[in-house]
C-alpha positions, -999 to +999 in steps of 0.1 A: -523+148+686-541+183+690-573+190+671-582+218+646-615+236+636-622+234+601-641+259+577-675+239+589-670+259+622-703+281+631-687+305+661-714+293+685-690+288+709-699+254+720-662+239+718-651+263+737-677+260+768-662+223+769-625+227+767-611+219+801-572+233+793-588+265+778-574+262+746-601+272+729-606+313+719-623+331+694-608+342+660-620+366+639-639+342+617-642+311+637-628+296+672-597+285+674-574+258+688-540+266+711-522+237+694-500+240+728-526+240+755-547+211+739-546+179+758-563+162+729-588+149+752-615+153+725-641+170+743-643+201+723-650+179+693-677+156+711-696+192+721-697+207+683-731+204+672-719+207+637-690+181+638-660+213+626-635+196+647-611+173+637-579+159+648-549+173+630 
């Protein structure tokens, strides 16, 4: 199951920095997820200091 950044999402770019697959870019509002390239291994979610990730 892939994971999603919700509205909570702060652009620091910290989910991003811990992505292995790369999956992670930024949007113009807020990062976002590559549904595709996510390995759902969680690590993007266990790096945001604000808790915006989520699995879908």
């Amino acid at each position: 199951m892939a994971f999603k950044i919700t509205d909570a999402c702060i652009s620091c770019g910290a989910c991003a920095d811990t992505c292995p697959c790369g999956a992670i870019s930024q949007g113009d509002t807020q990062y976002n997820i590559d549904a595709e390239s996510c390995v759902s291994c969680g690590a993007c979610a266990s790096g945001c200091p604000v808790e915006a990730i989520v699995e879908e």
